[in-house]
SEPABA-384369 format. One record per residue (C-alpha): residue in one letter; x, y, z. Coordinates in pm, whole numbers, plus 32768, in hexadecimal, padded with zeros to 4 digits. Example, Ala and Ser with C-alpha at 12.3 -4.5 7.8 and 13.67 -1.06 7.14 Angstrom:
2
A84CE7E3E830C
S85577F9682CA
//
This chain:
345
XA74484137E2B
XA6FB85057D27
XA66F84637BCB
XA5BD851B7A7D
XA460849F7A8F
XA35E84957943
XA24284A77A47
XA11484FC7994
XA0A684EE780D
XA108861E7761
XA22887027706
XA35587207803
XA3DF868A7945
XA43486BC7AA1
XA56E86717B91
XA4EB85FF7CC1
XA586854E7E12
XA51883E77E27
XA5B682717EFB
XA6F081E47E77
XA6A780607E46
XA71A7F8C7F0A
XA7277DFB7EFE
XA7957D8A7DDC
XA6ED7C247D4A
XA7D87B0C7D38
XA8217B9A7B97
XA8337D057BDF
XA9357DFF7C40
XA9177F787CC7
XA9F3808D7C14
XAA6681A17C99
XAA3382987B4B
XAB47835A7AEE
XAAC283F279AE
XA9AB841878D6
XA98B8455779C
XA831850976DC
XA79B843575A2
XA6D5849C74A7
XA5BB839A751F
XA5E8844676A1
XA5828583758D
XA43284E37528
XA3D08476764F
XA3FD861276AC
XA345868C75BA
XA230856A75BD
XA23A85407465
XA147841D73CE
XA24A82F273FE
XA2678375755A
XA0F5836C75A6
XA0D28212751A
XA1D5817C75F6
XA23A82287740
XA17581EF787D
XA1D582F3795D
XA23883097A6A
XA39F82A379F0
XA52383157A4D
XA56A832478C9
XA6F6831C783C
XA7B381DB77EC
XA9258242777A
XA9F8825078BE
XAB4081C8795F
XAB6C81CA7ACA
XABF380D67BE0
XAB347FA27C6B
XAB0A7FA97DD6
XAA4C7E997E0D
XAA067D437D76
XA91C7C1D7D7E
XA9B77AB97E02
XA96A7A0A7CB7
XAA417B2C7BF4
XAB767AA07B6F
XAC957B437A96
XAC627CBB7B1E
XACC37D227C8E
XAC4B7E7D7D6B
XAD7B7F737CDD
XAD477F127BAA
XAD1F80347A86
XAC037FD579AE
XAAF580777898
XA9E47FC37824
XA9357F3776F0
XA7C87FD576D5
XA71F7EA0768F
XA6BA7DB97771
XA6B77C5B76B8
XA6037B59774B
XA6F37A1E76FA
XA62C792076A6
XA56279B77588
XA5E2791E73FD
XA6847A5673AF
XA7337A4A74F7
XA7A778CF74DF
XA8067910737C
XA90C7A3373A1
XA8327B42735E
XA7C47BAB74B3
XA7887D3F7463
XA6557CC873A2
XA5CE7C0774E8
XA48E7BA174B0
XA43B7C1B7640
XA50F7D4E763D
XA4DC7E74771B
XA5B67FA5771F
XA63F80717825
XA58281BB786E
XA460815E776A
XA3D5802377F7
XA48B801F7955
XA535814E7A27
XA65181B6799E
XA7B8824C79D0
XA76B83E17A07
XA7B8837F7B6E
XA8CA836E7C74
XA88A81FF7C7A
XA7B080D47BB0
XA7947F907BE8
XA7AC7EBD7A8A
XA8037D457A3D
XA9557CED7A46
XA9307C5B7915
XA90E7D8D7853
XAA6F7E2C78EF
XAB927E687835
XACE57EA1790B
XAD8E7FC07861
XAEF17FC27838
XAFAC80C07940
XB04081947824
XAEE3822777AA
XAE9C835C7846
XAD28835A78F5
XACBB844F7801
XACDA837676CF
XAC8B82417771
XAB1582C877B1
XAB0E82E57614
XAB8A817C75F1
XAA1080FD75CF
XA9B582027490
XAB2681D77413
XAA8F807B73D2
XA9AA80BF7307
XAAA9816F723F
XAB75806C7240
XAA547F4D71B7
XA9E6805970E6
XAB2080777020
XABDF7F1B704D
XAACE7E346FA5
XABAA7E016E7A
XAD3F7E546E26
XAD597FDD6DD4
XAED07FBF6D5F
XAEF380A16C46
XAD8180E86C3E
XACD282466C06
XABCC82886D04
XAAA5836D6D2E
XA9F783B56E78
XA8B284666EB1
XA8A585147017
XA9A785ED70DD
XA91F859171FF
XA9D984BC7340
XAA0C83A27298
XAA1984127150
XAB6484B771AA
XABF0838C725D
XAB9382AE70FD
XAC5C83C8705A
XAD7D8363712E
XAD7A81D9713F
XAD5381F16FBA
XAEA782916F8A
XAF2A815E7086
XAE7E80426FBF
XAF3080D96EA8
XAE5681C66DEA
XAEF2827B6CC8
XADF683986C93
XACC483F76DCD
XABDC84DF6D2A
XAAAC856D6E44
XA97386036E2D
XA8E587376F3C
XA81688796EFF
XA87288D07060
XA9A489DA705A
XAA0A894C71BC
XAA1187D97169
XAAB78840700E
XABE488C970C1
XABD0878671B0
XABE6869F7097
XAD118766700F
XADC987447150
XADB985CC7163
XAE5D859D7027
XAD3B858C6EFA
XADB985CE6DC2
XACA5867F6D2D
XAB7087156DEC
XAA41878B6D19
XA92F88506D4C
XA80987946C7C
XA74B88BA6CB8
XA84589996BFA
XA8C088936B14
XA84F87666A38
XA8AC86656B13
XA8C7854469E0
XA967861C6914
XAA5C86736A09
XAAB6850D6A5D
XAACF848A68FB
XABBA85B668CB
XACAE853069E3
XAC6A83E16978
XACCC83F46819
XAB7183C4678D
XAB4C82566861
XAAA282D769BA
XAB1A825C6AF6
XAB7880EF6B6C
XAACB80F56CCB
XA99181E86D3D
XA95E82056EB2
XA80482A06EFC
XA836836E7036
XA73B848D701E
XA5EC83C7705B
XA56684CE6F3E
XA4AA84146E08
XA54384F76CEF
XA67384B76D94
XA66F83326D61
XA5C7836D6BFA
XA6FE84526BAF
XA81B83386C33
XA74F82126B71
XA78A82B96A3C
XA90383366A7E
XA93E81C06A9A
XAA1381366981
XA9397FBB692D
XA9A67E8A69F4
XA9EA7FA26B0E
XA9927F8B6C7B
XA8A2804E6D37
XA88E801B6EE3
XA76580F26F81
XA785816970EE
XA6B8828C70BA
XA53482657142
XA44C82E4708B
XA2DA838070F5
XA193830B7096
XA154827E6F26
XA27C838B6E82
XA33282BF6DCD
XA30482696C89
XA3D182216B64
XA3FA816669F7
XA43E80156A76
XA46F7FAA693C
XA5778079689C
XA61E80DA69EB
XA63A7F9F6AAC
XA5F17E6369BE
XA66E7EA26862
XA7A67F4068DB
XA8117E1D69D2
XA8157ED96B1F
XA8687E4A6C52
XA7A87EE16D77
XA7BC7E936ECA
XA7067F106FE9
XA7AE7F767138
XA7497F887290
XA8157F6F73C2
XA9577EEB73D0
XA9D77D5B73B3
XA9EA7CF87500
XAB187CF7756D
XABC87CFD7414
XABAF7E8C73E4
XAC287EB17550
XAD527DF97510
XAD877ECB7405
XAD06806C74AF
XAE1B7FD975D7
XAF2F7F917501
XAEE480CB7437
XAECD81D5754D
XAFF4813675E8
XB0EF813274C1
XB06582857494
XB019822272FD
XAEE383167367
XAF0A842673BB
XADC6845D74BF
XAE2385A37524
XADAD863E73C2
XAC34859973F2
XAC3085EA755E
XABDD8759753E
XAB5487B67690
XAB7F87257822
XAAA687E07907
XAA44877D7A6A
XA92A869F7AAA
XA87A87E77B17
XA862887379F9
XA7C28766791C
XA6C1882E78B2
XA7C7891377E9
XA85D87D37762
XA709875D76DB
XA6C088C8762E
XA7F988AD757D
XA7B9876274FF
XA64387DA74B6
XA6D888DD73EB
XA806881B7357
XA912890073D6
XA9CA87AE7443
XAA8086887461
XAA7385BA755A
XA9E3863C7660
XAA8585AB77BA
XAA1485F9790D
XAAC785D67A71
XAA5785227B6A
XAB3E84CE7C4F
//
């Protein structure tokens, strides 16, 4: 089969021909992959930046947002059947760990994700854990059910806490940035303000509905959002960018006793801010984020994409043929994109 290989350290990647797998362990399943979808992490790992050095041992199929078909199955699988349409959740939990026993299994003490720590989904097939498989409903077009793992982490992102009525600020264009723009106006959002210096993701954040987009690098941020806010600064700041005068700039368009929920990752020691005055003596709620709730924000992508309450065609900007992945990763290099989704079969 063909698969995207990160085969040595360094920049880049290669496409190569290597053995399906076969025999599945009594847990596992084999999918048939139907599409693929490029992430900003399958972007590090490109370019090798430092996080990438520190944690991927080549050689590795990289990707982990796909939906496909399972064609085979273990014995001891139970509740999914070969036929069945599926994507998958990126981490692999272990099950028994405290975070797993206690509802909280995408913080798995023993977690390994799919195309970091084990081969991945840039392939025509991957064997995973059942456990890990979501059946998609038959509604959701393939394209949009290989974004239904990063559409989670829009969806934690923004849902911590009730946005009805609320006035909301989000830092990043990017991906997912764009889909929190959209599942804000569903949980009720009354004003989305976003935050991009890049023309292309400016016009992207337009298109999926965001009230206001401004350039922080033409404009006073703050200023800006205490204008539109009548002087109080936003109700809810979701930190998309990963960009430490980014987050410094949201903290202090919060109105106090706001909420702050941080997806963005940051690089090295960057960030830094008055803890004081921007997170203690003005009440602030923060919450990190990473991953999705397992299954909770699955539940919720499914029912979503199929109602059609997102609209996945506006974040979905380009579906090229697995061929040409290395055309799909230049755009995302270069943030000319969306989504990025790539055919396989």
């Amino acid at each position: 089969m063909k698969a995207i290989f990160k085969e040595h350290e360094g920049e880049g990647m290669e496409m190569k021909e290597v053995p399906e797998p076969t025999n599945p362990g009594p847990d596992e399943v084999i999918v048939k992959v139907k599409r693929v979808s490029i992430c900003g992490t399958d972007v590090h790992i490109y370019n090798w930046d430092e996080w990438a050095a520190s944690r991927i041992k080549p050689p590795i199929i990289v990707g982990h947002e796909f939906a496909g078909e399972i064609v085979e199955k273990g014995e001891a699988v139970q509740g999914l059947e070969v036929g069945d349409y599926v994507a998958a959740e990126s981490h692999i939990y272990c099950g028994h760990c405290y975070q797993c026993r206690t509802g909280r299994a995408h913080v798995c003490q023993n977690l390994k994700i799919l195309g970091v720590d084990v081969d991945g989904a840039f392939a025509e097939y991957i064997k995973i854990p059942a456990r890990i498989l979501w059946r998609v409903s038959p509604e959701i077009d393939p394209n949009y059910a290989s974004v239904m793992e990063p559409f989670g982490n829009a969806i934690h992102t923004v849902t911590v806490e009730d946005l009805t009525g609320r006035t909301v600020l989000i830092t990043g264009a990017g991906p997912i940035g764009i889909m929190a723009i959209q599942v804000a106006k569903v949980e009720g959002a009354s004003l989305v303000i976003v935050s991009e210096v890049k023309d292309y993701r400016i016009e992207l954040a337009k298109r999926n509905g965001a009230d206001v987009v401004i350039n922080p690098m033409e404009k006073d941020l703050i200023k800006e959002v205490k204008k539109l806010t009548s002087g109080e600064g936003v109700d809810a700041f979701f930190e998309m960018s990963g960009n430490a005068d980014a987050f410094r700039q949201g903290l202090e368009s919060l109105t106090p006793g706001g909420m702050a929920s941080v997806l963005g990752v940051f690089h090295g020691d960057s960030v830094c801010f008055d803890i004081n005055n921007l997170l203690t003596f003005k009440g602030i709620r923060m919450y990190g984020i990473t991953g999705r709730r397992i299954f909770e924000t699955w539940r919720i992508a499914d029912q979503l994409l199929k109602s059609k309450r997102v609209d996945m065609s506006k974040v979905v900007t380009h579906v090229l043929p697995f061929e040409e992945w290395r055309k799909g990763m230049d755009l995302m290099r270069k943030g000319q994109s969306g989504k990025v989704v790539l055919e396989v079969s």
